[in-house]
C-alpha positions as CSV (number, residue, x, y, z in Angstrom):
1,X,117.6,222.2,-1.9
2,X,115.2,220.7,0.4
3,X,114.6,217.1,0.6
4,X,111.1,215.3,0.1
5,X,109.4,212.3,-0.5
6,X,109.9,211.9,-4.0
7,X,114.0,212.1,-3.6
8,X,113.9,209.5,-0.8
9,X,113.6,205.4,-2.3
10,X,111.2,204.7,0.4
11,X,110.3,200.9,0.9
12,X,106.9,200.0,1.8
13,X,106.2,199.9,5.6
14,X,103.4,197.8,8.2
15,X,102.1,198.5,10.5
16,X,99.4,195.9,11.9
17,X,96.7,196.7,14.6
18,X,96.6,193.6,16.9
19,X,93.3,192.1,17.8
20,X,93.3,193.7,21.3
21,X,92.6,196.8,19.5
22,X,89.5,195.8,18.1
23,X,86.1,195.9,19.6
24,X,83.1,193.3,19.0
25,X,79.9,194.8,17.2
26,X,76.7,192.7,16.8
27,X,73.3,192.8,18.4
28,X,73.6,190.1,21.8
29,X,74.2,191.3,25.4
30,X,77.4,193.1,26.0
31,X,80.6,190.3,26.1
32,X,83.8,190.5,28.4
33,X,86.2,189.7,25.7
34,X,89.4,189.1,28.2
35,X,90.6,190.3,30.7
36,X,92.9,192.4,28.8
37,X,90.5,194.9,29.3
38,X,88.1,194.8,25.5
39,X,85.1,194.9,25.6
40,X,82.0,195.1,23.4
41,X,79.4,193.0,22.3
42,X,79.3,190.3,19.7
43,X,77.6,188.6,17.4
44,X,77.0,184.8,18.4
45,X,79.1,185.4,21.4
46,X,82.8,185.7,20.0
47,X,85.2,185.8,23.0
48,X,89.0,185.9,23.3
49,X,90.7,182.4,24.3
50,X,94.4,181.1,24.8
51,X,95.9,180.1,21.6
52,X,96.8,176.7,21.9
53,X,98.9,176.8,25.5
54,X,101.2,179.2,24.1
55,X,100.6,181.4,26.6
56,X,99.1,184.3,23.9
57,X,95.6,185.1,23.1
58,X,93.3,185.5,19.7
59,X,89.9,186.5,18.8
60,X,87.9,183.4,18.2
61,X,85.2,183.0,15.5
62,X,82.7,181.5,16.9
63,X,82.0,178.8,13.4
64,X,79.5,181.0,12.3
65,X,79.5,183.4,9.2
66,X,79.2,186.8,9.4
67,X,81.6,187.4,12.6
68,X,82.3,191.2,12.5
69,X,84.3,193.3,14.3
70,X,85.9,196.7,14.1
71,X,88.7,199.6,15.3
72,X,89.3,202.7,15.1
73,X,92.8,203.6,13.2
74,X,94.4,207.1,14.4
75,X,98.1,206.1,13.4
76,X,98.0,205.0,9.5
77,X,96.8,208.4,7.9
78,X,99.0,210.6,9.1
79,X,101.4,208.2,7.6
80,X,100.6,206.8,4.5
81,X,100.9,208.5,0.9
82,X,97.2,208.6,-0.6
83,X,98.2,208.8,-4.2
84,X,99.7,205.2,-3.6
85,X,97.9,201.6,-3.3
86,X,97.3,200.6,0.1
87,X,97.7,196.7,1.1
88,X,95.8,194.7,3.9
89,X,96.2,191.4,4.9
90,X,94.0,189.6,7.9
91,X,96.6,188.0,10.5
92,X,95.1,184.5,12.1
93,X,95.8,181.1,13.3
94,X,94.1,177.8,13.5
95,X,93.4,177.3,17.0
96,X,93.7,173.4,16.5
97,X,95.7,170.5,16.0
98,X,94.7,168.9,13.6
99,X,92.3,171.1,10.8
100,X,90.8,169.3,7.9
101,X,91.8,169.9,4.1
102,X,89.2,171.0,3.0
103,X,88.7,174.2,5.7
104,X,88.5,177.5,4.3
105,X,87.7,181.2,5.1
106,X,86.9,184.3,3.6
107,X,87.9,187.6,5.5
108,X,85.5,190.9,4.5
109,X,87.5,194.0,5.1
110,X,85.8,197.3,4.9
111,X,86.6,200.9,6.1
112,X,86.0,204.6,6.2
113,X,87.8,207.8,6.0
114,X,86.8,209.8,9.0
115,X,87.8,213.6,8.5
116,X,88.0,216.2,11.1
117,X,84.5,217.4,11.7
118,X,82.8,214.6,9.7
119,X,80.0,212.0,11.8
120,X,81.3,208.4,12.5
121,X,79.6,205.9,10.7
122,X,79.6,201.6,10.4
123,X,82.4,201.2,7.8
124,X,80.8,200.2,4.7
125,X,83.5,201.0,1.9
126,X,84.7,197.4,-0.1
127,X,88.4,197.4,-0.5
128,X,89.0,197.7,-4.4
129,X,90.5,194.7,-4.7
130,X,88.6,192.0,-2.3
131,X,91.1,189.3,0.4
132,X,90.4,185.8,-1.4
133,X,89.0,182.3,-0.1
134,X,91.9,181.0,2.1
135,X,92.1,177.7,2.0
136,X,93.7,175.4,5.0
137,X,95.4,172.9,2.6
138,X,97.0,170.9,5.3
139,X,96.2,169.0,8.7
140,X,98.8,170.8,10.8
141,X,97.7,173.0,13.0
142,X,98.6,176.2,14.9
143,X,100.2,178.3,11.7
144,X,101.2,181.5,11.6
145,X,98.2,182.4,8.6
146,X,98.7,185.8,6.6
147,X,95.9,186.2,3.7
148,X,96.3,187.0,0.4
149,X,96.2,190.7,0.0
150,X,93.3,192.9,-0.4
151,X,93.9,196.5,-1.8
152,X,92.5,200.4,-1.8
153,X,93.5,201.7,-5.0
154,X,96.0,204.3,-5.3
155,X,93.7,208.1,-4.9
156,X,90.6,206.5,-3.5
157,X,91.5,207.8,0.1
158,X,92.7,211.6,-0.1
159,X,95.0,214.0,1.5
160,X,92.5,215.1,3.9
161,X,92.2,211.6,5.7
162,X,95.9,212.2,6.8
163,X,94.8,214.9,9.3
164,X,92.0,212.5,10.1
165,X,91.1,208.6,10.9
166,X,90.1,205.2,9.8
167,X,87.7,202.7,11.0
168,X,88.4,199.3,10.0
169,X,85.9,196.5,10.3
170,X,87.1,192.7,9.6
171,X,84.6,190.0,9.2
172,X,84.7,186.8,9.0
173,X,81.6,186.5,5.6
174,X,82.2,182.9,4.7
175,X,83.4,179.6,6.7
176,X,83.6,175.8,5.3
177,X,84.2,173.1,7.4
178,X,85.6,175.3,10.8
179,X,83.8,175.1,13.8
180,X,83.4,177.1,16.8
181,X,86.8,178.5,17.7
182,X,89.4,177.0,15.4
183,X,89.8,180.1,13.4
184,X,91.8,182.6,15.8
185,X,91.7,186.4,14.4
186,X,95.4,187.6,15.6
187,X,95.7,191.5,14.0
188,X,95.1,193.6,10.7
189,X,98.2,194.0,8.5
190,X,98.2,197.4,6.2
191,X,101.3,198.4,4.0
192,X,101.5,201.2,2.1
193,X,103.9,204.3,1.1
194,X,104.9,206.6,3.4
195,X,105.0,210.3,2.8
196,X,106.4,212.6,5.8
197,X,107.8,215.6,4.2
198,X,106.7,218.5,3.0
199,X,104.9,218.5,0.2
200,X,101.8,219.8,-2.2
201,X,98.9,219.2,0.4
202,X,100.9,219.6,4.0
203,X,103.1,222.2,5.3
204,X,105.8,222.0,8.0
205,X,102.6,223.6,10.4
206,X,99.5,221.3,8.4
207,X,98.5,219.6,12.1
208,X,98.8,223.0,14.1
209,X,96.5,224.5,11.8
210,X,94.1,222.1,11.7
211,X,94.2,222.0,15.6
212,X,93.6,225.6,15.8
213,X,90.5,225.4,13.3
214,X,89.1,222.4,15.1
């Protein structure tokens, strides 16, 4: 008898998609982001800096709301198991010494299931279950920060997205107290079930025969 999915007690796995991997989308002139080689442009200017002088970088927010930027996933789907909750969490430090108590901010996740043959578009889709407020609640500085969890329910992204992509956009919608570059964007964390064997939807052949109708 063969073995699948359902007799293996898979834990969920992560995967996260630093922020080198994302690109800056807004309407100003187009912005070197580092000289790790990203590029794009940015809305108010966000650039990549040096947290702290540890020697590693971040993607700064520049203080102001509505900080957006995006990536194109082509690992995740042919991984995960659709009929199962996805998790996402936005990865970040606080690029200072000393932040105040009262600091807080809320990280916008959206995305969109690109299938083979289907256009690329902004992605627009809310996560079912929306990242809260994140407060600071301290005055130490330079924290590893992982937000709370934001989810896609189980069956909202389908079979065929597993021979396809997703774009990802994270933005930062709401700031209180944070100024220009304090808030350091470090990589998007997703979790989620994974189903490699054969089952129902794929066959041992499901990517060569989407290849050769492509």
């Amino acid at each position: 008898m063969a073995i699948r999915d359902r007799n293996i007690e898979w834990k969920r796995q992560k995967r996260v998609i630093p922020w080198n991997e994302f690109g800056v989308i807004g309407t100003a002139a187009a912005t070197a982001l580092s000289a790790l080689g990203n590029t794009g442009t940015a809305t108010a200017a966000a650039t990549t800096a040096e947290v702290s002088t540890f020697k590693f970088a971040g993607l700064g927010i520049t203080g102001l709301a509505g900080q957006d930027f995006a990536t194109l996933d082509l690992q995740t789907p042919s991984l995960i198991d659709p009929t199962e909750e996805i998790g996402v969490r936005v990865l970040y430090t606080i690029n200072v010494a000393s932040p105040a108590t009262t600091d807080s901010v809320t990280w916008l996740v959206k995305y969109d299931q690109v299938d083979p043959g289907e256009a690329f578009v902004v992605p627009g889709t809310a996560l079912n279950t929306d990242i809260a407020a994140q407060l600071d609640g301290g005055t130490t500085g330079f924290l590893y920060r992982v937000s709370s969890r934001g989810i896609i329910n189980a069956n909202t992204i389908d079979h065929t997205a597993k021979t396809g992509c997703i774009s990802w956009l994270v933005e930062c919608d709401a700031l209180t107290t944070y100024v220009a570059d304090e808030i350091m964007f470090l990589g998007l964390e997703i979790d989620y079930k994974p189903l490699l064997c054969v089952n129902t939807e794929e066959t041992v052949d499901v990517y060569k025969d989407i290849a050769a109708t492509n």
